[in-house]
C-alpha positions as CSV (number, residue, x, y, z in Angstrom):
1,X,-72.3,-96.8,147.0
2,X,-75.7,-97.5,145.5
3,X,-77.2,-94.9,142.8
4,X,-79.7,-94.2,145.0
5,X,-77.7,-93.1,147.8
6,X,-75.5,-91.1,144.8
7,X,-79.1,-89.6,144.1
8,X,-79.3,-88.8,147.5
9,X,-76.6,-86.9,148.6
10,X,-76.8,-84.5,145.4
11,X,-80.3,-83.6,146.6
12,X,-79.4,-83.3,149.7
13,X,-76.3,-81.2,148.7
14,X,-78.8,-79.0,146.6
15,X,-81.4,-78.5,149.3
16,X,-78.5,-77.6,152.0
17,X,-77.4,-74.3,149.5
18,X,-80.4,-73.6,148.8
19,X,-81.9,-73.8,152.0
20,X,-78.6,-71.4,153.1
21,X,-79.0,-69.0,150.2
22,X,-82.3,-68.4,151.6
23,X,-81.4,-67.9,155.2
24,X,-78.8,-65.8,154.7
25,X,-81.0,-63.5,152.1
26,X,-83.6,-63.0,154.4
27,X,-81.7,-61.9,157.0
28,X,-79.8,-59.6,156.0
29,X,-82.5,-58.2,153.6
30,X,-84.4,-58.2,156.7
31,X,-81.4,-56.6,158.6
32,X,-81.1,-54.2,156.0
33,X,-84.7,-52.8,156.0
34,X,-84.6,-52.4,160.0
35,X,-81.4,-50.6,159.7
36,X,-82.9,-48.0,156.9
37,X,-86.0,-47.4,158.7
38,X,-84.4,-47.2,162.3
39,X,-82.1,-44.7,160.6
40,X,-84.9,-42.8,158.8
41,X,-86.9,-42.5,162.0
42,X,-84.1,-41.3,163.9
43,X,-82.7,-39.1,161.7
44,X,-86.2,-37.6,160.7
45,X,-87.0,-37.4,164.6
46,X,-84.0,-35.9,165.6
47,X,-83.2,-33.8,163.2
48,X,-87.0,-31.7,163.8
49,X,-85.8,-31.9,167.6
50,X,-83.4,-30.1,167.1
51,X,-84.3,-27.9,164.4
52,X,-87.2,-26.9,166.9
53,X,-85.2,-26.3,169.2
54,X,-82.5,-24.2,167.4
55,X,-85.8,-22.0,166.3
56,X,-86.9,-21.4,169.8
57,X,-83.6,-20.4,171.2
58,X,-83.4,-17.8,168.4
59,X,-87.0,-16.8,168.7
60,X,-86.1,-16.1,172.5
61,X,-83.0,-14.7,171.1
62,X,-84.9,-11.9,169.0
63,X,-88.0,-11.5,172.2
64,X,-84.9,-10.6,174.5
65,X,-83.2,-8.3,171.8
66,X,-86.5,-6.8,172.0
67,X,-86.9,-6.6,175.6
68,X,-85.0,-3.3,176.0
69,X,-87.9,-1.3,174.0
70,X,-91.2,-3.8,174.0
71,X,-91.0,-4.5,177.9
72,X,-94.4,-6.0,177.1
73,X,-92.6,-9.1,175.8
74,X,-91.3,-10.7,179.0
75,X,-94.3,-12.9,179.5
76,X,-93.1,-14.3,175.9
77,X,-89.5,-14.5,176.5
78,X,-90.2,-16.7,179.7
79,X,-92.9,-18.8,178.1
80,X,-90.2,-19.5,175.4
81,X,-87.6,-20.6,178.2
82,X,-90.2,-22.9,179.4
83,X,-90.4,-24.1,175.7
84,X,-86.7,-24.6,175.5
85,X,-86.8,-26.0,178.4
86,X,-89.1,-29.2,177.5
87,X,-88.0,-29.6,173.9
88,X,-84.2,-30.2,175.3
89,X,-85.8,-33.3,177.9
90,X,-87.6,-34.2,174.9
91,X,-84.5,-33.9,172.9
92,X,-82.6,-36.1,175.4
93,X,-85.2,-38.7,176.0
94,X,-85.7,-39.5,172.5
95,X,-82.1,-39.9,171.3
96,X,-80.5,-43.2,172.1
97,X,-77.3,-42.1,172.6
98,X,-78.1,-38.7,174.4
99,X,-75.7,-39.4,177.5
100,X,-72.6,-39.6,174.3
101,X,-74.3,-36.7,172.7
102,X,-74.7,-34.4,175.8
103,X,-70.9,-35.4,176.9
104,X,-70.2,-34.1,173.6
105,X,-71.8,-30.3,173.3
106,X,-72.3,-30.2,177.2
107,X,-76.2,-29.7,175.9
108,X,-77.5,-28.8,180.4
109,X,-74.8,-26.7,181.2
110,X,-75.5,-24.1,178.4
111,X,-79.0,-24.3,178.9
112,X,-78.5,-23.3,182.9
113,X,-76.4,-20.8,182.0
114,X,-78.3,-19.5,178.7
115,X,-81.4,-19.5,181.6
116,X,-79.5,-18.1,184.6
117,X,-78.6,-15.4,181.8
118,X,-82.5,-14.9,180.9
119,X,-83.7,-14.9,184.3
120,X,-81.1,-12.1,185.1
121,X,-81.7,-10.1,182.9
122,X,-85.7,-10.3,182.9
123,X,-85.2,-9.6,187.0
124,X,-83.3,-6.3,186.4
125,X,-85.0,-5.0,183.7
126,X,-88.0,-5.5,185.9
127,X,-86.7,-3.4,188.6
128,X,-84.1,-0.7,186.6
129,X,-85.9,2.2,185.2
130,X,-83.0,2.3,182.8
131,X,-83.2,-0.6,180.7
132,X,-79.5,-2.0,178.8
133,X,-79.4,-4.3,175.9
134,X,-79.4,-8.1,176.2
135,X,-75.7,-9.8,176.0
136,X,-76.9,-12.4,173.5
137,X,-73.3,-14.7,173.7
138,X,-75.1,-17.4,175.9
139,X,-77.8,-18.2,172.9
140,X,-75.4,-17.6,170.2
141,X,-73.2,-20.4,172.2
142,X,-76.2,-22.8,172.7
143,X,-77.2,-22.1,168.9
144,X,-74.0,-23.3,167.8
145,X,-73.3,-26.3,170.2
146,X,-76.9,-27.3,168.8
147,X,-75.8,-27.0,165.4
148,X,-73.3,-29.2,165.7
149,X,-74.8,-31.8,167.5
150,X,-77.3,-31.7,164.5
151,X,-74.1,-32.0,162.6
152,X,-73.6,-34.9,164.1
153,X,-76.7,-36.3,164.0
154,X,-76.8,-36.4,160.3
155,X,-73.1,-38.0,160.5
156,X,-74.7,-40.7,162.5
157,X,-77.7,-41.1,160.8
158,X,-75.5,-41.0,157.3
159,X,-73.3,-43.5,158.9
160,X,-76.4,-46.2,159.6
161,X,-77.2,-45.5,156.1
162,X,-73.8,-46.4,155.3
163,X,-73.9,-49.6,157.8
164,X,-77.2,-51.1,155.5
165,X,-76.2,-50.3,152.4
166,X,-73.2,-52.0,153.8
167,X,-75.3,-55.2,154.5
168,X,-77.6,-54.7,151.2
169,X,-74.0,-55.1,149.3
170,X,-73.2,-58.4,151.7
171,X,-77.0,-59.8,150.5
172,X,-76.1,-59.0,147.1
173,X,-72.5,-60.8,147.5
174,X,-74.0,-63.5,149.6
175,X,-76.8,-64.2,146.7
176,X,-74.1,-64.1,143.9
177,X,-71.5,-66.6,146.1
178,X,-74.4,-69.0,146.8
179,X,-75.3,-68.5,143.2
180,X,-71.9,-69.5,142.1
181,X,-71.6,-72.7,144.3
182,X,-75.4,-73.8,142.9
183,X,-73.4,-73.6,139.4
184,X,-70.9,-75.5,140.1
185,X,-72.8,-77.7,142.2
186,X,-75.0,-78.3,139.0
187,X,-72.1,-78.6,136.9
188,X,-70.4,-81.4,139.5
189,X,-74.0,-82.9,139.6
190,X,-74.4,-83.5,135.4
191,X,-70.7,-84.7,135.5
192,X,-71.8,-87.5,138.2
193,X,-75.0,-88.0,136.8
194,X,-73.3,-88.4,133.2
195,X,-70.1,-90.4,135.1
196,X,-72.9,-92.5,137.6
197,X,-76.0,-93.3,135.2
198,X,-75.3,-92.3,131.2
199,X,-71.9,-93.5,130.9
200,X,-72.9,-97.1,132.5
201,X,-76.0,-97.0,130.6
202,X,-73.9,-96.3,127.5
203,X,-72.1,-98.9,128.1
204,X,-74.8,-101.4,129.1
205,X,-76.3,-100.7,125.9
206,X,-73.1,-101.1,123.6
207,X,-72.3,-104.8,125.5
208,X,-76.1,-105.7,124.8
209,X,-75.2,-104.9,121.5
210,X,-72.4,-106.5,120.9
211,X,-73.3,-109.5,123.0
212,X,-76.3,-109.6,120.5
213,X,-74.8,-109.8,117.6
214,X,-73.2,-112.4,118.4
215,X,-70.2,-111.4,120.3
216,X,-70.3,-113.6,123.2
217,X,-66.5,-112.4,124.4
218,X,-67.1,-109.3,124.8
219,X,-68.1,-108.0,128.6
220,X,-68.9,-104.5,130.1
221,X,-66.6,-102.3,131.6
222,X,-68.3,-101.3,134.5
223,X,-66.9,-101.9,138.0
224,X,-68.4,-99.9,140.5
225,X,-70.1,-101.3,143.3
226,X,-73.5,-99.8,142.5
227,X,-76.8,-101.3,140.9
228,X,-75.4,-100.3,137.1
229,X,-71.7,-102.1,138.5
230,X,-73.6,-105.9,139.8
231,X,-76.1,-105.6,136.4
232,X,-72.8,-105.2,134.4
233,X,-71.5,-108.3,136.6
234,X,-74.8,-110.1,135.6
235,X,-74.7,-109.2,131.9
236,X,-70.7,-110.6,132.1
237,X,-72.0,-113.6,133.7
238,X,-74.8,-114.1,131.2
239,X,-72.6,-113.3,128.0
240,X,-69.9,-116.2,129.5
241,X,-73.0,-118.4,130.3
242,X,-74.1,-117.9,126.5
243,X,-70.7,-118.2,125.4
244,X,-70.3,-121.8,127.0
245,X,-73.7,-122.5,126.0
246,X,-72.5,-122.0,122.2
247,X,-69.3,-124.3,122.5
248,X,-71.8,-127.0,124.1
249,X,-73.7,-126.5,121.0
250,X,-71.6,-126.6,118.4
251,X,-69.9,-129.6,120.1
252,X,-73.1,-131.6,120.6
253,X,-74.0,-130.7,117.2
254,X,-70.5,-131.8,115.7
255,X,-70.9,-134.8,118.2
256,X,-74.3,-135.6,116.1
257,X,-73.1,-134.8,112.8
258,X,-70.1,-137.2,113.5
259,X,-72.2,-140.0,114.9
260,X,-74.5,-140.1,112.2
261,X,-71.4,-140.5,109.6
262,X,-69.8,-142.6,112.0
263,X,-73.0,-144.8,112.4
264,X,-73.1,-144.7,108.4
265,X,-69.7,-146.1,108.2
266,X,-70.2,-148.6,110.8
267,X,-73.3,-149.9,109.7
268,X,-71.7,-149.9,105.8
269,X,-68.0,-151.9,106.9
270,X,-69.3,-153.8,110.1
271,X,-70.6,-156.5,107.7
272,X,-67.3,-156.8,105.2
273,X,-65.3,-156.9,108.1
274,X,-67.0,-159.4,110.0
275,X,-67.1,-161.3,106.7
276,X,-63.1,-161.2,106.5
277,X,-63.0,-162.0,109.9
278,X,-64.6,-165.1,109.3
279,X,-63.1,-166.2,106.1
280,X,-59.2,-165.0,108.0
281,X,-60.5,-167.5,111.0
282,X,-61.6,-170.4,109.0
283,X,-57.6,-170.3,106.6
284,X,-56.2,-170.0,110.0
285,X,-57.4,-173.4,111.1
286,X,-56.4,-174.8,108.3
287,X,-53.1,-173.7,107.7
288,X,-50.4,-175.4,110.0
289,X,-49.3,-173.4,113.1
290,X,-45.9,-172.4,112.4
291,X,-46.7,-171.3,108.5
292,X,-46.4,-167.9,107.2
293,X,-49.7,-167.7,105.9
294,X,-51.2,-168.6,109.3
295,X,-49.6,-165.7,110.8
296,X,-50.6,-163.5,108.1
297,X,-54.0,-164.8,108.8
298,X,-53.6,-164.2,112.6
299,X,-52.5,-160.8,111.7
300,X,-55.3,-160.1,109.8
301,X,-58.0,-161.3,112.2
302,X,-55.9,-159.2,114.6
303,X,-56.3,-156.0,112.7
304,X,-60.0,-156.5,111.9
305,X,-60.7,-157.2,115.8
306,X,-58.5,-153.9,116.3
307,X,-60.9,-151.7,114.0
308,X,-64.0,-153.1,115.5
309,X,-62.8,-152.2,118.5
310,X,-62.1,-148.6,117.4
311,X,-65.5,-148.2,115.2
312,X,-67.0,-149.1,119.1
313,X,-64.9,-146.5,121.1
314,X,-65.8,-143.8,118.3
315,X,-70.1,-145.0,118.2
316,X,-69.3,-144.5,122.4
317,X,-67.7,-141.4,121.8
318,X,-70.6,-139.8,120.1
319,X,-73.2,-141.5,121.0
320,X,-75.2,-140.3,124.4
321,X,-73.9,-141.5,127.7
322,X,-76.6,-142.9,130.9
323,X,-74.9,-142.6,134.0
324,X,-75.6,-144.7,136.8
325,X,-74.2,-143.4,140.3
326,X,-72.9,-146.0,143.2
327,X,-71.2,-144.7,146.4
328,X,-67.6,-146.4,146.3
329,X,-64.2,-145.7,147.4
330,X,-62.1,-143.4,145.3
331,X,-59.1,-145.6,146.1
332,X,-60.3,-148.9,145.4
333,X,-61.2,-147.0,141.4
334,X,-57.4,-145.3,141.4
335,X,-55.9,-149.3,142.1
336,X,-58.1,-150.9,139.7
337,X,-57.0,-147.6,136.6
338,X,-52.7,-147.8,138.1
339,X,-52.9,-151.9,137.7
340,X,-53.9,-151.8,134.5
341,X,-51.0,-149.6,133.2
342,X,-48.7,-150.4,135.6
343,X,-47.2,-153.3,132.9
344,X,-46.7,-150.7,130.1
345,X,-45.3,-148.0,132.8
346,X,-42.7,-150.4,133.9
347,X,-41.7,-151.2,130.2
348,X,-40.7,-147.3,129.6
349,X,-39.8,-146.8,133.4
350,X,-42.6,-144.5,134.1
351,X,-42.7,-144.1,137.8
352,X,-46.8,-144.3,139.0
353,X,-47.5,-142.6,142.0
354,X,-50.6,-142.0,144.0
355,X,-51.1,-140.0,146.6
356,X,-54.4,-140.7,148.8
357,X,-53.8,-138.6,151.7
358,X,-56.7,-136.8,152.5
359,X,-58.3,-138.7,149.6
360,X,-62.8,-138.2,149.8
361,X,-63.3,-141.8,151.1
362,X,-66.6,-143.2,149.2
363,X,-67.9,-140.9,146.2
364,X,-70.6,-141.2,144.4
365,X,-70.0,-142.1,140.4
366,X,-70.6,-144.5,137.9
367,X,-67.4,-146.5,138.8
368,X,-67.2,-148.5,134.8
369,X,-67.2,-144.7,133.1
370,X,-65.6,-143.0,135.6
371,X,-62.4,-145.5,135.3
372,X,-62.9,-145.1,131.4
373,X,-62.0,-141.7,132.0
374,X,-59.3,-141.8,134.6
375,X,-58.0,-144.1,132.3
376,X,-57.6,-141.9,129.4
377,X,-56.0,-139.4,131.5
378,X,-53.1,-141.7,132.8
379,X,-53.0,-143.2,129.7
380,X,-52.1,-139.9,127.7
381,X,-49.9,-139.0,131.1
382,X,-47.8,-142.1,130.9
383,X,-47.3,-141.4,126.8
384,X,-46.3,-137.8,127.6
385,X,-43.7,-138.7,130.2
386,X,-40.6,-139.6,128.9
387,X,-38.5,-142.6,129.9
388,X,-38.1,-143.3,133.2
389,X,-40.5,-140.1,134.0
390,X,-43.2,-139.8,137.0
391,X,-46.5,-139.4,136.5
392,X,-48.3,-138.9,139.6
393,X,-52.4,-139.5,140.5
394,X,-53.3,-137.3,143.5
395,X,-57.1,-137.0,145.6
396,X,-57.8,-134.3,147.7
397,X,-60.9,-133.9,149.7
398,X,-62.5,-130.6,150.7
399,X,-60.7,-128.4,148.0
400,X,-64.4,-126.1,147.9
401,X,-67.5,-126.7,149.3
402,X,-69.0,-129.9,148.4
403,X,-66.2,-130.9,145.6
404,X,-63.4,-133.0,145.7
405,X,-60.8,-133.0,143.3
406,X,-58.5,-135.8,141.3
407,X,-55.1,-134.3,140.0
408,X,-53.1,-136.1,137.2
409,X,-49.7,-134.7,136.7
410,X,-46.2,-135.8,134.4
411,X,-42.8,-134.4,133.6
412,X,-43.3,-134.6,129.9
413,X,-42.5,-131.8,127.4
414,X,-45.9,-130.0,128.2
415,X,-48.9,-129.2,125.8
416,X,-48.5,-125.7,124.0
417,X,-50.4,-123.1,124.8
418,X,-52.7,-123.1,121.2
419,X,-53.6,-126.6,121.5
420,X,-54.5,-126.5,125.5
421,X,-58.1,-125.7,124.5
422,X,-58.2,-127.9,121.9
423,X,-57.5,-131.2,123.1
424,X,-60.7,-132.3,124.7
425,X,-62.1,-132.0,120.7
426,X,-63.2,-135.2,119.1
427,X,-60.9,-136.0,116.4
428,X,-58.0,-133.4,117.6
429,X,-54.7,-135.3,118.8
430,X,-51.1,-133.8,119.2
431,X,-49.1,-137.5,118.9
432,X,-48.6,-139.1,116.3
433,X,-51.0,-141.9,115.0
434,X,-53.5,-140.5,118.3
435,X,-56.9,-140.0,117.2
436,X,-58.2,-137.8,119.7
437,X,-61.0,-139.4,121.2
438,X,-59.7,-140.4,124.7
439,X,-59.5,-136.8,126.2
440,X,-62.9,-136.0,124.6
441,X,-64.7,-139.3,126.3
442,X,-62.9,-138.1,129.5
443,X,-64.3,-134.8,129.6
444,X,-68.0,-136.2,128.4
445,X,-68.2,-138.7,131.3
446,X,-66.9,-136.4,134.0
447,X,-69.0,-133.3,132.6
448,X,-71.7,-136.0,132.8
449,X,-71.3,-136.4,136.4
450,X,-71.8,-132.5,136.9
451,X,-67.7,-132.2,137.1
452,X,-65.2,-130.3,134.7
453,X,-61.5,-130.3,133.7
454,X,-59.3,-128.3,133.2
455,X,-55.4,-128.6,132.0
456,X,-52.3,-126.4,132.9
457,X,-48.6,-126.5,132.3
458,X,-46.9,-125.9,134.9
459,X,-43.1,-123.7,134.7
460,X,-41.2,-126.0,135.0
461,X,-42.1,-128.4,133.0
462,X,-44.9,-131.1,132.0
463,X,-48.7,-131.0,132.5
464,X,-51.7,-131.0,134.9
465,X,-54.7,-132.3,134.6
466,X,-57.3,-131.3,137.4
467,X,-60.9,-132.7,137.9
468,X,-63.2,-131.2,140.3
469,X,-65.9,-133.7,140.8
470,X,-69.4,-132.6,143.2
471,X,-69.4,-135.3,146.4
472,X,-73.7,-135.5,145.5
473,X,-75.3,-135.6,142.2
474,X,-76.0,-132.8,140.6
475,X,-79.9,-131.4,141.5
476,X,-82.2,-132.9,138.8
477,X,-80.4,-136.3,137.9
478,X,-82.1,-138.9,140.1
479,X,-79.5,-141.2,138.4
């Protein structure tokens, strides 16, 4: 997952509880205002419903009580029935749950009958000369049932109040929960963002550090699959590039430095030896053939011609190579290397075997270097095996795109495991009397020809060489 995707998702994951948090609070802030001012209203308006209304009936109440000794009053007791009268529809209209409410205190049935009562007694006081007192019971029942449906009223209206308070708590607990999770949300998001981008920059830094001052081994521990994981892959790549580029270095350097104090020495003893060359050949000829001192002279012309011969190989060995690239057949260069050393194989018993199958038909090398360094490679195989050991010379075609490789394998005792990188070094030999120089002429020519080699021990026993050679030339050498 890229860091921008990372970056993503944690705004996105920010936005969503915020974007909730607000929601939420506004509606049941919202909720909780309605609620509060639908209850207020109510309350307020039914509360002076009914507190009107309670008044009236008593008012009537007292005109009746009356009646009996202010007979002038009737026209006011009726006008306050008629009063009654439209404050209970008004009443009834304006509560919203007035069919609950008049189930409850049966609110028409003791107003007919509080009226029927009215109406009686109005009509026989009218018409008796001997007027009684007013039975008051009905109004004193209508008083009370009116009481308590203001009782309940207030009950309703305290339990709406109840209800949004109720929901200004669930706001309140809302805010806290979404302020909670926006905490730990921040929290998680510095530990990513201090797990995802400072710890890899950290550690970016600390490899560029290390890598420059000089420690070309050391590689950043960073594996994700991000941008900060393939720069830490590039970094790797470029510390192991500088790394190789060092060894090349120092080699080539130690490759000059030795060919200038081999050239030296050359140059200094070619002369002197040619000189006891000369004087060795001339006592030859005239010492008789079977004489001692003509095969001490043979001997010593022998030994000369062998140094000359080495002061060559080493000037080759240091000096700089021009490759010159023909397409010919693998197995034609293989014959030519295997009938060379098949005489010294047979004198120790060393089995030679090639295997072609699948061989990379024509290649394109420098066939006269190229066979120089195959030839070092069997040569140091045969020495390695023991008598009547195998050493085996194997092509195989198609082993990676565009590369074939050459394998080189014998039963010897092995190469241990210090010397394995050392034994492509000039001047570095693990037999006795070897001077090192045909493994390091090896890897020079094929490294030449845009190849590499490497060596390996297997388990059970002995060593492998593998060269992995390109089937074109490398791009840039037009050679």
């Amino acid at each position: 997952m890229s860091i921008r995707t990372k970056c993503a998702l944690l705004i996105l994951a920010f936005e969503l509880v915020l974007c909730v948090t607000l929601l939420l609070t506004v509606r049941y802030i919202g909720a909780y205002f309605d609620d509060a001012a639908r209850t207020l209203a109510t309350s307020n308006s039914g509360v002076a419903d009914i507190s009107r209304l309670r008044t009236l009936v008593r008012n009537q109440l007292v005109h009746l009580v009356r009646l009996e000794n202010h007979p002038e009053e009737v026209d006011e007791c009726i006008a306050l029935g008629k009063a009654i009268n439209e404050a209970a529809e008004g009443l009834i209209e304006n509560t919203d749950s007035a069919a609950e409410i008049n189930d409850a205190v049966n609110l028409d049935a003791l107003l007919a009958h509080a009226n029927a009562r009215v109406d009686d007694y109005v009509k026989t006081t009218a018409a008796d000369t001997q007027r009684r007192p007013f039975d008051p019971q009905a109004h004193i029942a209508l008083d009370a049932r009116l009481g308590l449906l203001e009782s309940r009223m207030l009950a309703q209206a305290g339990a709406k109040v109840d209800d949004a308070f109720a929901g200004q708590r669930r706001a309140i607990l809302i805010l806290w929960i979404n302020a909670i999770v926006g905490v730990i949300l921040g929290i998680a998001g510095l530990i990513l963002i201090r797990r995802w981008v400072l710890s890899p920059i950290h550690e970016l830094q600390t490899a560029a550090d290390r890598i420059g001052k000089g420690n070309l081994e050391h590689r950043a521990a960073i594996t994700s699959g991000d941008e900060f994981g393939r720069l830490a892959a590039a970094v790797n790549q470029m510390s192991a590039d500088l790394a190789r580029l060092e060894r090349q270095m120092i080699q080539r350097e130690r490759l000059a430095a030795m060919g200038e104090l081999i050239s030296f020495i050359a140059h200094n003893i070619r002369n002197p030896l040619a000189g006891i060359q000369a004087s060795a050949e001339a006592a030859a000829r005239d010492l008789p053939p079977e004489s001692d001192a003509r095969k001490h002279a043979d001997a010593i012309v022998d030994a000369v011609v062998r140094f000359q011969s080495w002061l060559r190989q080493l000037e080759h060995t240091c000096s700089p190579l021009e490759i010159d690239r023909q397409d010919v057949h693998l197995n034609e260069v293989i014959d030519n290397v295997v009938a060379v050393f098949r005489p010294m194989s047979q004198r120790r018993g060393v089995t030679i075997e090639t295997r072609l199958n699948g061989k990379p038909g024509k290649v394109r090398i420098d066939p006269r270097h190229f066979e120089h360094a195959l030839a070092a490679l069997v040569g140091n195989a045969i020495e390695a095996a023991p008598d009547s050991g195998r050493v085996t010379v194997c092509a195989k075609s198609n082993c990676a795109p565009a590369h074939w490789q050459l394998f080189i394998r014998d039963n010897g005792p092995g190469i241990a495991a210090g010397d394995r990188d050392r034994i492509f070094e000039p001047t570095f030999s693990t037999k006795r009397g070897g001077h090192g120089l045909g493994l390091a002429m090896a890897r020079k020519i094929i490294e030449m020809h845009g190849g590499n080699i490497q060596v390996e021990c297997p388990a059970d026993g002995g060593s492998e060489f593998t060269v992995v050679m390109p089937t074109h030339a490398p791009t840039g050498d037009q050679s």
